[in-house]
N, C-alpha and C positions, 0 to 999 in steps of 0.2 A: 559365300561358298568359295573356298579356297581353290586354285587351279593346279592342273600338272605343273611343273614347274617351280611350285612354291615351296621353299627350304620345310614348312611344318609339316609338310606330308614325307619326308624324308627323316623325321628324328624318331627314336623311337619315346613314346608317351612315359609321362610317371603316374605312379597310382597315386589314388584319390579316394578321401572317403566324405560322405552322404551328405554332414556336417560342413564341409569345406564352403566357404564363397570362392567366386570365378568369375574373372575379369573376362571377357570376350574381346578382343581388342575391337574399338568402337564404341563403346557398350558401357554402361557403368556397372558395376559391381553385380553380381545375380548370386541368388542358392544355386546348389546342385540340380533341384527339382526344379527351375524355373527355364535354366541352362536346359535340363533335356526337354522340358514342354516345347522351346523355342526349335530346338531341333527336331525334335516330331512333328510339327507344323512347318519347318523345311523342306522337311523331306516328302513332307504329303504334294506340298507346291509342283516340287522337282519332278512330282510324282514316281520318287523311290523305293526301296524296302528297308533299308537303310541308311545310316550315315553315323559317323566315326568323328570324336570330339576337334582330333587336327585338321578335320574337312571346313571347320568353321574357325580354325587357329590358334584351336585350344589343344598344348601337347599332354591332355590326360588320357587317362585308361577308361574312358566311358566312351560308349554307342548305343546306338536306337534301332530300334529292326521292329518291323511288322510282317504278322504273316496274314495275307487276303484269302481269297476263299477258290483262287484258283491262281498257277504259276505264272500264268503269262499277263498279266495284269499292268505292269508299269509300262510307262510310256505309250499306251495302248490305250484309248475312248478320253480324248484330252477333255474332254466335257464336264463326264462325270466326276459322281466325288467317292475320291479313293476312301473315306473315314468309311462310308456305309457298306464296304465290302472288304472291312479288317476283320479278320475271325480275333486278332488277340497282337496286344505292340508288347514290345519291351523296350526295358532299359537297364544296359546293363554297367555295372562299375566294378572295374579290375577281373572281367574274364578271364576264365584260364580253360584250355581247349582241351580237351582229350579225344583223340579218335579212339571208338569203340564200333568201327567197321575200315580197315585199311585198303577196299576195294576202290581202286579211281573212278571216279563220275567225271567224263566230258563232254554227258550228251546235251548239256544248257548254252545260252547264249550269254553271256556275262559283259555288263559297263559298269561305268562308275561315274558317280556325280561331279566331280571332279576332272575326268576327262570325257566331258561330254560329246556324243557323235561320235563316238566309235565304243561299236561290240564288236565280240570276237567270242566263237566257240571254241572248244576243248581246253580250256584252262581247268586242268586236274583238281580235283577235288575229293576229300576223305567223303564217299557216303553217309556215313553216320558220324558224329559226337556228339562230347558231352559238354557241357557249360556248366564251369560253379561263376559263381558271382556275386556281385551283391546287391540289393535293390535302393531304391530310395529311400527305403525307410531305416537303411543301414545291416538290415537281414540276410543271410546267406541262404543261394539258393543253389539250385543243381537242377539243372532241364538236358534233357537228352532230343538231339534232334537228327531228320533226316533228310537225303533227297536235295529238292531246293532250297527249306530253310537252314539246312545244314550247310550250305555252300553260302547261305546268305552272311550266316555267323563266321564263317574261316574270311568272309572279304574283308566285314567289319573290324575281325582281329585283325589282321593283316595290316592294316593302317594304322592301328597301333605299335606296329613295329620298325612302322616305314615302308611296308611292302605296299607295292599295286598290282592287279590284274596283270598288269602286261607282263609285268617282272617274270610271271609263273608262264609265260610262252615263249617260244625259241624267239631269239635278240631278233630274228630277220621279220618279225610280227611288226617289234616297234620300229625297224627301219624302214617296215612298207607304207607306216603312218608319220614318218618323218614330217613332211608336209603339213599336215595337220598338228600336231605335235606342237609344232615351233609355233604357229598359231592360235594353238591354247597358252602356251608358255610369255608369247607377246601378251595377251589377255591377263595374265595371270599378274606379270609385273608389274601392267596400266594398274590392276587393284589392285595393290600395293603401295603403289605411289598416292592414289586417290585415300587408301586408310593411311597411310602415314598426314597426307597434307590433313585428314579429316581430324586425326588424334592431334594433331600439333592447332588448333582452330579451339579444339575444345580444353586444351590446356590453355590456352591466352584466355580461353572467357573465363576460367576459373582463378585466373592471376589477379 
């Protein structure tokens, strides 16, 4: 999981199609479909709703999102297991957003995998849109959603753009998480160092 701090969460992603192989840095070569299996079983761990292809250091235009069978569900009964209370996952490649309700929602608690340990409510959010897409199987789709899965889909987009949660709250939010902040940001560069020396290890055994 990539951290605050890490330049791939700052670029914005290029599209991708279904066909494509994808290097995961670490990783040897994967499908499209095998890339999002791994990251749906990520995100179950982290116990998420989603997560977004540069969260794992991949800068494309795909994410994974589930919806459970009630909103407050993540991070919540660390026990149990999140698969038996998913009404339905997705995965989506090369979303494109449309609001088709422009009333703000700020009444959720919103984090990210990414910068873990810190939520924050009222980060604005379109009510309703719409998602075209495309699936795994390289098929274009079109889903309209609301509420919290609708907040779920604009985070997910969001990092594809480079944006984060925080970015969408007044700057004196993320000044109040300075502290913490700089210590995901430490975290974030020890991995980095650790996948650079790991990739440089497995290029000498393949020499």
């Amino acid at each position: 999981m990539r951290l605050y701090g890490d330049p791939v969460l700052r670029r914005k992603a290029k599209p991708l199609q279904a066909t494509d192989t994808l290097t995961v840095p670490g990783f040897d070569p994967q499908t499209v479909r095998q890339v999002a299996n791994s990251m749906l079983e990520t995100m179950f761990e982290a116990r998420g709703v989603g997560l977004a292809a540069p969260q794992i250091g991949l800068p494309v235009r795909m994410f994974v999102a589930v919806e459970y069978e009630d909103d407050e569900e993540e991070n919540e009964g660390g026990d149990d297991n999140l698969r038996s209370r998913v009404l339905r996952d997705f995965v989506m490649l090369n979303p494109v957003l449309k609001v088709i309700n422009k009333k703000k929602d700020r009444s959720y608690q919103e984090g990210c995998l990414s910068i873990p340990g810190i939520y924050e409510e009222g980060v604005p959010r379109a009510r309703a849109v719409q998602v075209s897409y495309t699936d795994l199987d390289g098929m274009s789709r079109v889903i309209e959603a609301d509420d919290y899965l609708a907040r779920v889909f604009q985070h997910e987009a969001d990092h594809l753009d480079g944006v984060m949660f925080l970015d969408r709250l007044p700057a004196e939010v993320t000044e109040d998480y300075r502290k913490e902040l700089l210590a995901i940001q430490q975290k974030s560069r020890a991995l980095l160092n650790d996948l650079a020396a790991h990739e440089q290890r497995r290029r000498a055994e393949r020499a």
